[in-house]
C-alpha positions in Angstrom: 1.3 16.4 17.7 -0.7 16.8 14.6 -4.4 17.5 14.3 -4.7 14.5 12.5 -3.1 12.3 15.4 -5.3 14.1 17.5 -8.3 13.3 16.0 -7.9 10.0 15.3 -9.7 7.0 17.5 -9.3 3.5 17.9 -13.0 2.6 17.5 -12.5 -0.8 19.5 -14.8 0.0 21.7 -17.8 0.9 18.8 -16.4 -2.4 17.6 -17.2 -4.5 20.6 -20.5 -2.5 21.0 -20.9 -4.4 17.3 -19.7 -7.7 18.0 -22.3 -7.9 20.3 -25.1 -7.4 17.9 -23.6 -9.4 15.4 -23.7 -12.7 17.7 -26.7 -11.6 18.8 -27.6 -12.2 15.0 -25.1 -15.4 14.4 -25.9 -17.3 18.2 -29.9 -16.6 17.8 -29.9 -18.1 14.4 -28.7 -21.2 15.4 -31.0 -20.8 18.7 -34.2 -20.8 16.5 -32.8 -23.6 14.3 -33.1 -25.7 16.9 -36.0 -23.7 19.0 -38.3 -24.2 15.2 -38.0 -27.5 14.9 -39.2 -28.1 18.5 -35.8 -29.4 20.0 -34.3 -28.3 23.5 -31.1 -26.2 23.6 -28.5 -29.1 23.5 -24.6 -29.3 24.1 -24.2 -28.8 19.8 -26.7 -25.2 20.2 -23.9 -24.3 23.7 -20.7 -25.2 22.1 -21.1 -24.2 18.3 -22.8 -20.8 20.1 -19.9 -20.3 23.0 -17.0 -21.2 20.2 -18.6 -18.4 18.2 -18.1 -15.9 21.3 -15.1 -17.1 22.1 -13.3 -16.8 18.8 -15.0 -13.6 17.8 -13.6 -12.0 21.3 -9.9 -13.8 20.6 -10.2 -11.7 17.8 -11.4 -8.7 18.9 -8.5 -8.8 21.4 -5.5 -8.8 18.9 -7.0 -6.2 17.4 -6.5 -4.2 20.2 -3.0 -4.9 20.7 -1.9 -5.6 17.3 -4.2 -3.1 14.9 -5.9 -0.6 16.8 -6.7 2.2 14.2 -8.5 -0.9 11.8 -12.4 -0.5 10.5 -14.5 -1.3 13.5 -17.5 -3.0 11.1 -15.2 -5.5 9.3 -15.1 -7.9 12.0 -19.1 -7.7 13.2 -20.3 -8.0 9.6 -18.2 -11.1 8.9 -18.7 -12.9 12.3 -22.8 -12.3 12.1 -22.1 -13.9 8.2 -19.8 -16.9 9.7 -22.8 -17.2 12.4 -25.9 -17.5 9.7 -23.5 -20.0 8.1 -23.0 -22.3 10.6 -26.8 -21.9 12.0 -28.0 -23.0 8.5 -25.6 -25.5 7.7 -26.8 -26.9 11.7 -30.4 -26.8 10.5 -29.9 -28.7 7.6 -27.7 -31.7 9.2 -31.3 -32.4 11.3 -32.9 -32.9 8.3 -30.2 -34.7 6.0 -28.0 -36.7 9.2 -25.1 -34.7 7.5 -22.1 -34.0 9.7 -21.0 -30.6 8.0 -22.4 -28.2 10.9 -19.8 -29.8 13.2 -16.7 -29.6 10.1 -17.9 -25.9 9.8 -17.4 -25.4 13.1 -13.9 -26.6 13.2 -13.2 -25.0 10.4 -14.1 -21.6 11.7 -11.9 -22.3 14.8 -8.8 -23.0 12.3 -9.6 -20.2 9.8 -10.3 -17.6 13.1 -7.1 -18.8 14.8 -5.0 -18.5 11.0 -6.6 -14.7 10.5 -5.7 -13.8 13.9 -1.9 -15.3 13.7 -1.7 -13.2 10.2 -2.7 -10.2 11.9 -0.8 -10.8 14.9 3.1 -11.6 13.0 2.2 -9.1 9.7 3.3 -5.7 11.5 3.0 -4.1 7.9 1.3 -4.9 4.5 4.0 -3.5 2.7 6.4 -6.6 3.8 4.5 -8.5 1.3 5.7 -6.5 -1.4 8.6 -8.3 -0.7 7.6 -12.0 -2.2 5.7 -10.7 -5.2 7.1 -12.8 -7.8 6.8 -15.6 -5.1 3.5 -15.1 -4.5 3.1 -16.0 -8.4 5.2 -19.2 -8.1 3.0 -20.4 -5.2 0.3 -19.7 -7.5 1.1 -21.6 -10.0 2.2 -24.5 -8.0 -1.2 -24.4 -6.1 -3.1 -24.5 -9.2 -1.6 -27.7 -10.3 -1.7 -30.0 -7.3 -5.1 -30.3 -8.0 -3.7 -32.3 -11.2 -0.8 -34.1 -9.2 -1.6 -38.2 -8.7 -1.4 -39.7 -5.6 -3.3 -36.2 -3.8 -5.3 -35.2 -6.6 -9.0 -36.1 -5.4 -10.2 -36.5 -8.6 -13.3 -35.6 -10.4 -15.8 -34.4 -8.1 -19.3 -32.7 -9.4 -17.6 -32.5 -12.6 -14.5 -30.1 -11.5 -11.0 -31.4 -10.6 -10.0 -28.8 -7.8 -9.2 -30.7 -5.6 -7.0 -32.4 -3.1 -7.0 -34.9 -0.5 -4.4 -35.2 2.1 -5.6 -38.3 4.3 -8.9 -37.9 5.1 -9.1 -33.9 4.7 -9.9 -32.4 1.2 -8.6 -28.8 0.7 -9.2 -26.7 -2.5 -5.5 -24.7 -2.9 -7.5 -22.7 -5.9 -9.2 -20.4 -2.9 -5.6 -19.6 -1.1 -4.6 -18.4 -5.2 -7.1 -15.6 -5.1 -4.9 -14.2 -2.0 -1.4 -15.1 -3.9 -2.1 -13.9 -7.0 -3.4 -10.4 -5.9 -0.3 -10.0 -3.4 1.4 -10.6 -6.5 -0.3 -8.7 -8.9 -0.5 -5.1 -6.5 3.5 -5.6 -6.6 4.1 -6.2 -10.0 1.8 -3.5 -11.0 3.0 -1.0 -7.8 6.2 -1.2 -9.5 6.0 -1.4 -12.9 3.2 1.1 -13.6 5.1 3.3 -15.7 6.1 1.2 -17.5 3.1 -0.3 -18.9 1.1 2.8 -19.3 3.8 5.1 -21.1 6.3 2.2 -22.9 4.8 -0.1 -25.7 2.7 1.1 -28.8 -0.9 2.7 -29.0 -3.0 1.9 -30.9 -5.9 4.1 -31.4 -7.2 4.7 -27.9 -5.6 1.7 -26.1 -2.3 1.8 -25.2 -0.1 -1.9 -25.0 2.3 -2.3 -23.1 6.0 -3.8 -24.0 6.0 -7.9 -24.4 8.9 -8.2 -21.9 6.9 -5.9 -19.2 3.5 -8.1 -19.9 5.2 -11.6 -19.5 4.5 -12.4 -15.5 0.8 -11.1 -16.2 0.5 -13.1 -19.0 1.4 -15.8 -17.2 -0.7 -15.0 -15.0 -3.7 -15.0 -17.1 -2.6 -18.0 -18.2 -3.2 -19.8 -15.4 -6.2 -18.8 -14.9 -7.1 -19.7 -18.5 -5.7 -23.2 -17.5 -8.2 -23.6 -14.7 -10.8 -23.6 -17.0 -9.2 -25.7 -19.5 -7.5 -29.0 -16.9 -9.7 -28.2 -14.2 -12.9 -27.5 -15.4 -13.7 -25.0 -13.0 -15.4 -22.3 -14.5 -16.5 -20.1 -11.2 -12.4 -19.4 -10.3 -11.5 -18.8 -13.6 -13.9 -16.3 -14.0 -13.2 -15.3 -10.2 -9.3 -15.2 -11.3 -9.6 -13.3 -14.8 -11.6 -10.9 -12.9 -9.0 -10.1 -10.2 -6.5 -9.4 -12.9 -8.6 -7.2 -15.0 -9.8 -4.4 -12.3 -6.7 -4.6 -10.4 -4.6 -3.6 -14.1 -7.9 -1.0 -14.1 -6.9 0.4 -10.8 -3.2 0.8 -11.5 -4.0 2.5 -15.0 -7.2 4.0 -14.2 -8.1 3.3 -18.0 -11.3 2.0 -19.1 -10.1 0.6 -22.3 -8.1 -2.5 -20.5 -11.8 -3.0 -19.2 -13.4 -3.1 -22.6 -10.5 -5.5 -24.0 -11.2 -7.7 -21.1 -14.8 -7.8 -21.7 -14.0 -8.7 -25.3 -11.8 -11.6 -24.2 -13.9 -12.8 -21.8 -17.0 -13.3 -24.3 -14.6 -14.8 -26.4 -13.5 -16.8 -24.5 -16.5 -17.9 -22.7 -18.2 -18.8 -26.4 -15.1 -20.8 -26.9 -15.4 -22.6 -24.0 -18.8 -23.3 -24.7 -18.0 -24.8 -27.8 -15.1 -26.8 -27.2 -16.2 -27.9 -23.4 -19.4 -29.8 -22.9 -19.8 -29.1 -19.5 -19.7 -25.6 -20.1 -22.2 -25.7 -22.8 -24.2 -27.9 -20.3 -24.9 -25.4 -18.1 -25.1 -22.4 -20.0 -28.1 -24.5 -22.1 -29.5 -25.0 -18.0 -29.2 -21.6 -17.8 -31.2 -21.1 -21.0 -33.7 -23.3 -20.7 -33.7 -24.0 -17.0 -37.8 -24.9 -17.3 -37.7 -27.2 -20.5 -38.7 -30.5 -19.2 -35.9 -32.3 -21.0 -33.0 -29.8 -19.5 -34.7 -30.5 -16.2 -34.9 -34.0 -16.4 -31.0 -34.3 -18.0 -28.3 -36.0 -15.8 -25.5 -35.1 -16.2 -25.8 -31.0 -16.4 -29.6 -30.8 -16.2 -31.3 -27.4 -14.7 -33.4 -29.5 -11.6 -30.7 -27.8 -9.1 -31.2 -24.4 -10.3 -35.5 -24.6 -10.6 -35.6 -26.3 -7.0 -33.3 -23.4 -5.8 -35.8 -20.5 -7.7 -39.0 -23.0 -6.2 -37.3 -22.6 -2.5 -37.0 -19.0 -2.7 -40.4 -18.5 -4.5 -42.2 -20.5 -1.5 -40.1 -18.4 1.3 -41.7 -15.0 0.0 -41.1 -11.6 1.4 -40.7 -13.1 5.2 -39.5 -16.6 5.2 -40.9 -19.7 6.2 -38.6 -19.1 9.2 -35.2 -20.9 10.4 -36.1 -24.8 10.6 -39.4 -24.3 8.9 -38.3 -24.8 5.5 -37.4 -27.5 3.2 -34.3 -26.5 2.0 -33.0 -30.3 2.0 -34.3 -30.9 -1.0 -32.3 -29.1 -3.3 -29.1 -30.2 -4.1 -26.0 -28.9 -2.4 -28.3 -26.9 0.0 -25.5 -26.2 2.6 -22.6 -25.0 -0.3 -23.4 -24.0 -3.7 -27.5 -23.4 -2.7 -27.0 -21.8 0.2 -28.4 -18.5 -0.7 -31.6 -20.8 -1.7 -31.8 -22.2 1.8 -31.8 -18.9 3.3 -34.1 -17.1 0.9 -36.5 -20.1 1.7 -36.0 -19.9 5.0 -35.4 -15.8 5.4 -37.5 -14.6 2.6 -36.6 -11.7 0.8 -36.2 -9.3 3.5 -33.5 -11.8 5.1 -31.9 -12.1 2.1 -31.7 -8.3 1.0 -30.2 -8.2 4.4 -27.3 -10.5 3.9 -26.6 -8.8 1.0 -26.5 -5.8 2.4 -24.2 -7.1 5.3 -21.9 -7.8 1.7 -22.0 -4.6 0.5 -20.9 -3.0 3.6 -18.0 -5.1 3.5 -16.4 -4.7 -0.1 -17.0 -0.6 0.8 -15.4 -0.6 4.2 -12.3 -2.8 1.8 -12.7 -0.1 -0.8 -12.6 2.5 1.9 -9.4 1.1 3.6 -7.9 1.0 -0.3 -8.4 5.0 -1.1 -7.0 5.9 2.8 -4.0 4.0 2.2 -0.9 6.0 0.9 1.1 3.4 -1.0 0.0 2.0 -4.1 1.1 -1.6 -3.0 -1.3 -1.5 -0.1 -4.4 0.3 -2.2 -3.7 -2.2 -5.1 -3.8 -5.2 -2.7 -7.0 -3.8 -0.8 -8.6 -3.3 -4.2 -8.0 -6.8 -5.3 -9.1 -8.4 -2.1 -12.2 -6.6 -1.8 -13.2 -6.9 -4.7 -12.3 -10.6 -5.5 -15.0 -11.3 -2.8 -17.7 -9.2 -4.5 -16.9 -11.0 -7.2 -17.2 -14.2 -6.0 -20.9 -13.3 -4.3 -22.0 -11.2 -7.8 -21.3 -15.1 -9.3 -22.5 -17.2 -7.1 -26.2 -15.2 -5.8 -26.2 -14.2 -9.8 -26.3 -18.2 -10.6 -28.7 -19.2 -7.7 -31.2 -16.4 -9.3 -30.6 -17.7 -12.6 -29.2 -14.4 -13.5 -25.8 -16.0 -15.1 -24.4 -19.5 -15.2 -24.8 -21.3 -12.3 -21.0 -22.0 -10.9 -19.4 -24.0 -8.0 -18.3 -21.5 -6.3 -19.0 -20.8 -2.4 -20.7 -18.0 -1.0 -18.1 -16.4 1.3 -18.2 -17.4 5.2 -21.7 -18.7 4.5 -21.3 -22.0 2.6 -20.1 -25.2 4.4 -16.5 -25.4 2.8 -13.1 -25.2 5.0 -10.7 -24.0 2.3 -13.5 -21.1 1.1 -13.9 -20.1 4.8 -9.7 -20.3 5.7 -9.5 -18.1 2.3 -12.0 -15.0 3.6 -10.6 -14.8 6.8 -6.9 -14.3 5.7 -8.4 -12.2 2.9 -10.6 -10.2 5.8 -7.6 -10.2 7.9 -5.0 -8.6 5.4 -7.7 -5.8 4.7 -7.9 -5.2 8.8 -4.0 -4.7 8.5 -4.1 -2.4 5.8 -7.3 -0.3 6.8 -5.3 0.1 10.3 -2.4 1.6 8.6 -4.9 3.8 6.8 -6.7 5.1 9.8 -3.4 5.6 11.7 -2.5 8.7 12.9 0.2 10.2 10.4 2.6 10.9 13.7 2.4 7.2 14.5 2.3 5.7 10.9 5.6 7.9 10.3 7.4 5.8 12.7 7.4 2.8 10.2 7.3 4.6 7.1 10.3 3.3 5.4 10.0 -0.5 4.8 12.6 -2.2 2.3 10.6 -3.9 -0.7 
């Protein structure tokens, strides 16, 4: 046996040791929610807080079985996020009457279960590699049912994203961050040469062929169409992203970077230009504490200046969990949810959640640079960073450091399509980061997978 198998550890047990102190964090922030505004421990504080325990400990479980060489501090840090989420969400329905703390909690039951059934039938990431150019086709026929009559659900907050199927709303643009960066890390695993040394140069940038480009730049495309039929421009920045750093990390040149921040100011001026919403809120953006903007309905600045007010009154400390009043800013349990909990948290709480972010994209990053196949680094890549992405956007709005967007804070934000999305996303990156830390004698075993 190899020193390498030898040294290798399954970590399940640091993992466990974890899981504890992340429910201690997720079940005691729904205990003060209800402790703070001077209520007893009901049945909602015992079930959302024993479904929590139960479903963080289902998943420990197949980890054991089905992936025991993956990152021990991926599952802790998202299960103490998915806990503040739900706690928050619980403290706002006592104020507002809302039912959301009880859909969240559902919802986490369906997206735990999904994850764990991913993790459980996916013996390899590389299978994937398999359906690339049907990953892209699922893509593209995700992104339009959102325009499809009869389960389009319309205009809603000024985006048409999406669909209603009964009395359930899903939002199929969150499952297209997965499919499109399955399909991207194969198209770009496999075609690599091509694009860097075929096509023409020109200076320092180097372009590939038209008929090697055409699936990206459909691709692209769709991502440009978001923006353009939907109106929903959060995920088409989220999407253009995704297909910029993961052609970055195939070429490992800068210049596709610079070209893609030339098109996306171009496009983004465009936009504002031709789109009013988009001019709307980059103007609320602007001029967020000019009376008129503030005052302006549709596309006025109120949510964003009640948001920065929140935060400003929670200081470096917090008011504390059920002290707050959140509830008055729009959206305080989706989009403004990083408000609530700055209010709420303070500072320190929310340099912590951030932080609890930032180990997460690392330990994805990490599983990407110990994987051995460029499928499975690609994909890793994309995933990881598709959900630093998505918080840069969203906490970047809330603090009025870009555009506010619609976009969810991941496993934070009431929201059951956004929190089905991160898990399969958190559970893909398990798979690969177990195939990573895998002892070379075992991972040898099921080296040779067909793409």
């Amino acid at each position: 046996m190899s020193q390498q198998a030898v040294l290798a550890k399954p970590r399940r047990n640091v993992e466990m040791v974890l899981l504890v102190l992340a429910l201690g964090v997720g079940v005691g922030a729904i205990a003060m929610t209800s402790v703070d505004k001077k209520e007893a421990l009901d049945f909602g504080f015992w079930l959302q807080a024993g479904t929590l325990t139960a479903l963080a400990g289902v998943f420990h479980v197949v980890l054991r079985f089905r992936a025991r060489y993956a990152d021990p501090v991926i599952l802790p840090i998202v299960v103490a996020l998915n806990g503040l989420g739900i706690a928050m969400i619980r403290r706002l329905d006592a104020s507002t009457g809302s039912t959301a703390g009880t859909n969240q909690l559902n919802w986490t039951i369906v997206s735990v279960l999904v994850a764990a059934a991913v993790l459980w039938l996916l013996k390899d990431h590389r299978l994937l590699r398999r359906y690339t150019f049907i990953a892209l086709s699922v893509s593209a026929a995700l992104l339009i049912l959102p325009l499809v009559p009869g389960i389009s659900a319309g205009d809603i907050n000024g985006a048409n994203v999406w669909i209603r199927l009964g009395s359930l709303q899903f939002q199929p643009g969150e499952i297209v961050k997965i499919t499109l960066a399955v399909f991207f890390a194969g198209y770009l695993s496999s075609n690599r040469d091509l694009i860097l040394l075929a096509g023409r140069k020109f200076g320092r940038l180097q372009f590939p062929r038209i008929k090697d480009t055409g699936p990206m730049v459909t691709a692209w495309a769709a991502s440009v169409g978001v923006l353009v039929f939907q109106h929903d421009l959060g995920m088409s920045i989220l999407l253009f992203g995704l297909f910029m750093v993961m052609i970055y990390v195939a070429t490992s040149r800068a210049s596709w970077l610079v070209l893609g921040l030339i098109l996306m100011g171009v496009g983004g001026y465009a936009a504002a230009k031709i789109f009013s919403h988009v001019g709307l809120r980059i103007d609320a953006w602007v001029n967020a504490f000019d009376p008129q903007v503030y005052t302006r309905f549709p596309g006025g600045s109120a949510q964003i200046v009640q948001g920065l007010f929140g935060m400003a009154d929670g200081g470096l400390i917090g008011k504390g969990l059920g002290l707050g009043s959140p509830d008055l800013v729009p959206f305080a349990n989706s989009d403004m949810i990083v408000a609530s909990l700055g209010e709420e948290l303070g500072l320190i709480g929310l340099f912590a959640i951030v932080l609890l972010y930032l180990l997460l994209f690392t330990r994805g990053f990490r599983a990407a640079l110990g994987i051995r196949d460029a499928f499975g680094k690609l994909l890793a890549c994309g995933l990881s960073f598709t959900m630093a992405l998505q918080c840069f956007i969203i906490i970047g709005g809330v603090t009025r450091l870009i555009p506010l967007t619609g976009l969810t804070t991941p496993f934070l934000s009431a929201g059951g399509s956004s929190l089905l999305a991160n898990w399969i996303i958190v559970a893909l990156l398990l798979r690969i980061s177990d195939a990573a830390r895998r002892p070379q004698a075992v991972a040898s075993q099921a080296e040779h997978v067909p793409a």
